[in-house]
VEXDREN-2710 file (C-alpha; in Angstrom, 1 decimal):
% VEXDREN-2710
k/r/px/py/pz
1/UNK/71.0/95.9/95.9
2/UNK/73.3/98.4/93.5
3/UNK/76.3/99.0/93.9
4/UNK/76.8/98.7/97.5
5/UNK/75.5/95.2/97.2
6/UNK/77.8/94.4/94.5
7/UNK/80.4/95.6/96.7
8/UNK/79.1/93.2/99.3
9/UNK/79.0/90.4/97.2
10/UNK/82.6/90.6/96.3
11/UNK/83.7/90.7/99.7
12/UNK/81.6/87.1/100.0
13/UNK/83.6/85.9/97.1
14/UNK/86.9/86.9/98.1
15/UNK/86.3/86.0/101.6
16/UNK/85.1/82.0/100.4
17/UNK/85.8/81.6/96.9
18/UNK/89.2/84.0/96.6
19/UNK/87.3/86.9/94.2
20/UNK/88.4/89.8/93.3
21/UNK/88.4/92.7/95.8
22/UNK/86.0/95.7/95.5
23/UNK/87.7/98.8/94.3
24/UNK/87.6/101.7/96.9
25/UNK/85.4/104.3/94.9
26/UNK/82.3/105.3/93.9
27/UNK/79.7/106.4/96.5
28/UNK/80.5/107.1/100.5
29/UNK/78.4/104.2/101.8
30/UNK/80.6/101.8/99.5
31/UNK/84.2/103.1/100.5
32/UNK/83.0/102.6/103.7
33/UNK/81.8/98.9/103.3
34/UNK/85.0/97.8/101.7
35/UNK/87.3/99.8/104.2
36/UNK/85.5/97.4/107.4
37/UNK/85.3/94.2/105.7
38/UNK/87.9/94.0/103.1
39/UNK/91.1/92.8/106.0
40/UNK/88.5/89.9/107.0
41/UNK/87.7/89.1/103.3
42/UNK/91.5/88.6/102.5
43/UNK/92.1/86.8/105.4
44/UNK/93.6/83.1/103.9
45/UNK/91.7/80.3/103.9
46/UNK/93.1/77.7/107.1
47/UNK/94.1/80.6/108.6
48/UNK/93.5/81.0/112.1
49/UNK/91.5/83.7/113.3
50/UNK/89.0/85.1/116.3
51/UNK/87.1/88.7/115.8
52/UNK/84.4/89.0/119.0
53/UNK/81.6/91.7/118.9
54/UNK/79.7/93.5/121.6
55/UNK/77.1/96.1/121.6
56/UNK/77.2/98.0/124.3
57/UNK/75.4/101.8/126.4
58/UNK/77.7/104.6/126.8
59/UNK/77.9/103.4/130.4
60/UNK/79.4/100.0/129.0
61/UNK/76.1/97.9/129.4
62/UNK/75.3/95.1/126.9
63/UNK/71.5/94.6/128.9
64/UNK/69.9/95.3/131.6
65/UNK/70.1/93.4/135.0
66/UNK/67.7/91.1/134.0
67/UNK/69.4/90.1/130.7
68/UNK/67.0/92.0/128.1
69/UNK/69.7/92.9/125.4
70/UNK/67.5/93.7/122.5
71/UNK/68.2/95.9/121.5
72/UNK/70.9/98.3/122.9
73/UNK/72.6/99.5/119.6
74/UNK/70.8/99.8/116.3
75/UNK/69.6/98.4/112.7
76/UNK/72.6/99.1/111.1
77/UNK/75.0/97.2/114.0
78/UNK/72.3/94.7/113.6
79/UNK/73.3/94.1/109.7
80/UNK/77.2/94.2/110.9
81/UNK/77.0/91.2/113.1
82/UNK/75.2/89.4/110.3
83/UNK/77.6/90.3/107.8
84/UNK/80.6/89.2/110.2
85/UNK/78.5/85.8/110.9
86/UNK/78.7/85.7/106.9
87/UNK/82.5/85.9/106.5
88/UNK/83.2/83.9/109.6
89/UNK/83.4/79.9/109.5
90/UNK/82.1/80.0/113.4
91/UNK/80.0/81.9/115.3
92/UNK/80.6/81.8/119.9
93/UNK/78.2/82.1/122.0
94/UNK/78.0/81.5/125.8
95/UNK/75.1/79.4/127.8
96/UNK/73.8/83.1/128.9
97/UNK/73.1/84.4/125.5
98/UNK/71.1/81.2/124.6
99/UNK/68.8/81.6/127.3
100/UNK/68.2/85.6/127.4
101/UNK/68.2/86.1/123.6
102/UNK/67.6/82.2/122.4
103/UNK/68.9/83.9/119.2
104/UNK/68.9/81.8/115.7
105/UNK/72.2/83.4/115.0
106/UNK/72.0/82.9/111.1
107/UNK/72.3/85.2/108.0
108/UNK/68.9/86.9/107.5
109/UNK/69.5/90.5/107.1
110/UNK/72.6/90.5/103.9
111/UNK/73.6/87.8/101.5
112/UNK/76.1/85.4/102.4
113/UNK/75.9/81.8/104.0
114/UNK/75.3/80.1/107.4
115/UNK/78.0/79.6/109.9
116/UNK/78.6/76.5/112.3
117/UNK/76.9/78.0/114.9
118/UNK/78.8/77.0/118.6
119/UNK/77.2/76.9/121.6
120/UNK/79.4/76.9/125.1
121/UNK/77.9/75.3/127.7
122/UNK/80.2/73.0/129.7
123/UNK/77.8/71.7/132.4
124/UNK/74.7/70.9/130.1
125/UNK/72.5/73.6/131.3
126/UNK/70.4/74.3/128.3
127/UNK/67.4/72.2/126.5
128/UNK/66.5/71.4/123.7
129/UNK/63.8/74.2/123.0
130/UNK/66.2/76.8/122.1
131/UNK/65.9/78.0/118.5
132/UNK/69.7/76.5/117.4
133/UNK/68.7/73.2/118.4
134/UNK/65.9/72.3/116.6
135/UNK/66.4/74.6/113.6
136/UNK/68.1/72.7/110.7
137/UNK/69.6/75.9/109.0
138/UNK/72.9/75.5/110.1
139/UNK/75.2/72.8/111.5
140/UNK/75.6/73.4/115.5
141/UNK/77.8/72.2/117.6
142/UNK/77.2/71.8/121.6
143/UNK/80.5/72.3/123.5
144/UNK/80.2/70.9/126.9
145/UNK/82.3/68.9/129.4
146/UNK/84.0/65.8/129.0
147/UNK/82.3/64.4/131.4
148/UNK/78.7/65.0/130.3
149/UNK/78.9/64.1/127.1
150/UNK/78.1/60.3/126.3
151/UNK/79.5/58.9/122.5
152/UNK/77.1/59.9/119.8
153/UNK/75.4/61.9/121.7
154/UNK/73.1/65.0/120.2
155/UNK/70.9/67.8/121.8
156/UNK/68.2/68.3/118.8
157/UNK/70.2/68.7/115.8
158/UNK/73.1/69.7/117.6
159/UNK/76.2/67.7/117.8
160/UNK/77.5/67.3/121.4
161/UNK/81.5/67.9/121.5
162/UNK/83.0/66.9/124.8
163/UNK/86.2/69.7/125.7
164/UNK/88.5/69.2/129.3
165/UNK/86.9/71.5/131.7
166/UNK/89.6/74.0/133.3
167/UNK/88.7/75.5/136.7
168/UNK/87.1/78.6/135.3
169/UNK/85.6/76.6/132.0
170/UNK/87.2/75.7/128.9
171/UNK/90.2/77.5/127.5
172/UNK/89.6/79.4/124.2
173/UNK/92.6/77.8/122.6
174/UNK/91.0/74.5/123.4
175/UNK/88.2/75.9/121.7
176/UNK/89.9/77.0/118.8
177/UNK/91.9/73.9/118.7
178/UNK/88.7/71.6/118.7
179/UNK/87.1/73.7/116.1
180/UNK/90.2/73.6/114.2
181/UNK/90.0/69.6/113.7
182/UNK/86.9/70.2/112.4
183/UNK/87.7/73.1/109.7
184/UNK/86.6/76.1/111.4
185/UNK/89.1/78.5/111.8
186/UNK/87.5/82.1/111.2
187/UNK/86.0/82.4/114.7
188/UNK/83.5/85.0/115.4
189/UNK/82.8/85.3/118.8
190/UNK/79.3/87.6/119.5
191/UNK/78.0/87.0/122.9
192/UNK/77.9/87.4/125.8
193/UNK/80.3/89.8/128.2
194/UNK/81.5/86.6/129.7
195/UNK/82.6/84.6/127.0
196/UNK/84.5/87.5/125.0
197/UNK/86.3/88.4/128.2
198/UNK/87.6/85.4/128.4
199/UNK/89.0/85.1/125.2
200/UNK/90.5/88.7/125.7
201/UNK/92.2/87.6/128.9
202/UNK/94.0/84.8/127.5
203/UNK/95.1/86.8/124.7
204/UNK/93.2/84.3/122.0
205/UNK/91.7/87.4/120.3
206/UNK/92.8/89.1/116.8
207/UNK/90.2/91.8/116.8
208/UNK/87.4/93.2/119.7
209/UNK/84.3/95.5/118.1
210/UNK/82.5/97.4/120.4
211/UNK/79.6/99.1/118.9
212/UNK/78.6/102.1/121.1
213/UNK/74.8/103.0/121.1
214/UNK/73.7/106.9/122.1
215/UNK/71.6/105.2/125.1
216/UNK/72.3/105.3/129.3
217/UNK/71.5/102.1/130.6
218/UNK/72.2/103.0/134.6
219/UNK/72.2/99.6/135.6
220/UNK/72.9/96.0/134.1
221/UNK/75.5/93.7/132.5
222/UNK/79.1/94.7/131.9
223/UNK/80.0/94.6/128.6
224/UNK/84.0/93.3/129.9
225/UNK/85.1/91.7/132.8
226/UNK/89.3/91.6/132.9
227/UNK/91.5/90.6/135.8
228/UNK/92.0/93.6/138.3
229/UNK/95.2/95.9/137.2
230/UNK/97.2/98.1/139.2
231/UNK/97.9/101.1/137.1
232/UNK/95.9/102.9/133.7
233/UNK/99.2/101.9/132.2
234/UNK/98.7/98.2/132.8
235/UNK/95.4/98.4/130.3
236/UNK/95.2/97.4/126.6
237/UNK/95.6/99.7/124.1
238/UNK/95.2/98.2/120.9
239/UNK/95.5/99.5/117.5
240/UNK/92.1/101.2/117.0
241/UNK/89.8/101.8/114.0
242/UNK/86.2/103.7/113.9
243/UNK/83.4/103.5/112.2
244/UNK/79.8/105.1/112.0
245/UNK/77.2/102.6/111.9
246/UNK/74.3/104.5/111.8
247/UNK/73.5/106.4/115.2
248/UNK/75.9/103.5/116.7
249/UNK/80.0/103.9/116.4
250/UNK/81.7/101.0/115.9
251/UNK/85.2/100.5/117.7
252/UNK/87.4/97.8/116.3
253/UNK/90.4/97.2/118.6
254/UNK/93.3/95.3/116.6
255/UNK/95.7/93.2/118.3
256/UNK/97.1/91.5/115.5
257/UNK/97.0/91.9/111.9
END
């Protein structure tokens, strides 16, 4: 893998084993590794923390109106979500992204281990047939409501955690909370517009990428969905850091450090 592999590698070590941080130098494509992953490598262990991830048209669609979402942005955005899923502790995903995508949301594509793989789905929608139930790989966990969860309970080799249901779903810090009790702080929250926009509207987010692909949709999903403001002045406006992934240009909004 050279020596942007090694660099890569380091980042894994710091990020779960407290290595030693890359140095900045040597070729472009390395710099450039080590400035977008080295401030989630260092981040301490038991630390709590949520990065979410969207790709996402020009015209702010993450698929088209019938849910297709592979694939808006490109290879190299494609080998930045698995390298966040390998730093994080926890990967997010919404009911909706199980059933469009029924993605296996592992590491394939760099070096660098499994995360619990999290599943919200608070009125038991899903079956058992989607790929992070029945593949062993990685430890999931089934969030769903109280109420519909019975003791002991699993869906496949998923573990069924039963949250209090809120009147718009569960509350990301009771997400973060739950996940918390079980060791799983680094949250990394990929899919879909739904989910993520909830945890930006209640504020439980310490970083939003959006990766922008060279590609008008027209039509489809919305990549956000925030409460209505009044004013442009009302809006976010976060702290912002770019990248080039590829065609693709990454947008990292930082709320907190």
């Amino acid at each position: 893998m050279g020596e942007n592999g090694g660099a890569w590698e380091r980042l894994l070590a710091l990020r779960h084993h407290g290595g030693t941080a890359p140095a900045q130098r040597g070729e472009a494509l390395t710099a450039a590794l080590v400035d977008l992953y080295l401030p989630f490598a260092q981040i301490p262990r038991g630390r709590r923390f949520a990065v979410a991830h969207l790709g996402q048209s020009l015209d702010g669609r993450i698929a088209t109106a019938a849910g297709a979402s592979r694939w808006v942005t490109g290879e190299a955005d494609l080998i930045h979500t698995h390298r966040m899923r390998a730093l994080a502790d926890a990967i997010i995903v919404g009911s909706s992204t199980i059933r469009h995508d029924n993605p296996q949301l592992t590491v394939r594509r760099c070096c660098g281990p499994h995360p619990v793989r999290v599943v919200v789905d608070a009125e038991r929608r899903l079956g058992a047939g989607h790929c992070v139930f029945h593949d062993p790989s990685a430890p999931t966990l089934l969030l769903a409501a109280a109420d519909r969860v019975r003791p002991g309970e699993r869906l496949g080799h998923a573990e069924l955690v039963g949250l209090k249901r809120g009147a718009h779903g569960f509350a990301p810090a009771d997400i973060a909370a739950a996940l918390a009790e079980r060791g799983l702080f680094f949250l990394f929250i990929e899919g879909g517009g739904i989910t993520i926009s909830r945890f930006l509207a209640a504020g439980a987010l310490d970083r939003l990428q959006i990766t922008v692909a060279p590609i008008l949709l027209g039509s489809g999903k919305p990549s956000l969905t925030l409460p209505e403001i009044a004013a442009p002045e009302q809006g976010l406006r976060p702290t912002l850091r770019r990248f080039r992934l590829g065609q693709d240009t990454l947008y990292e909004c930082v709320f907190r450090d």
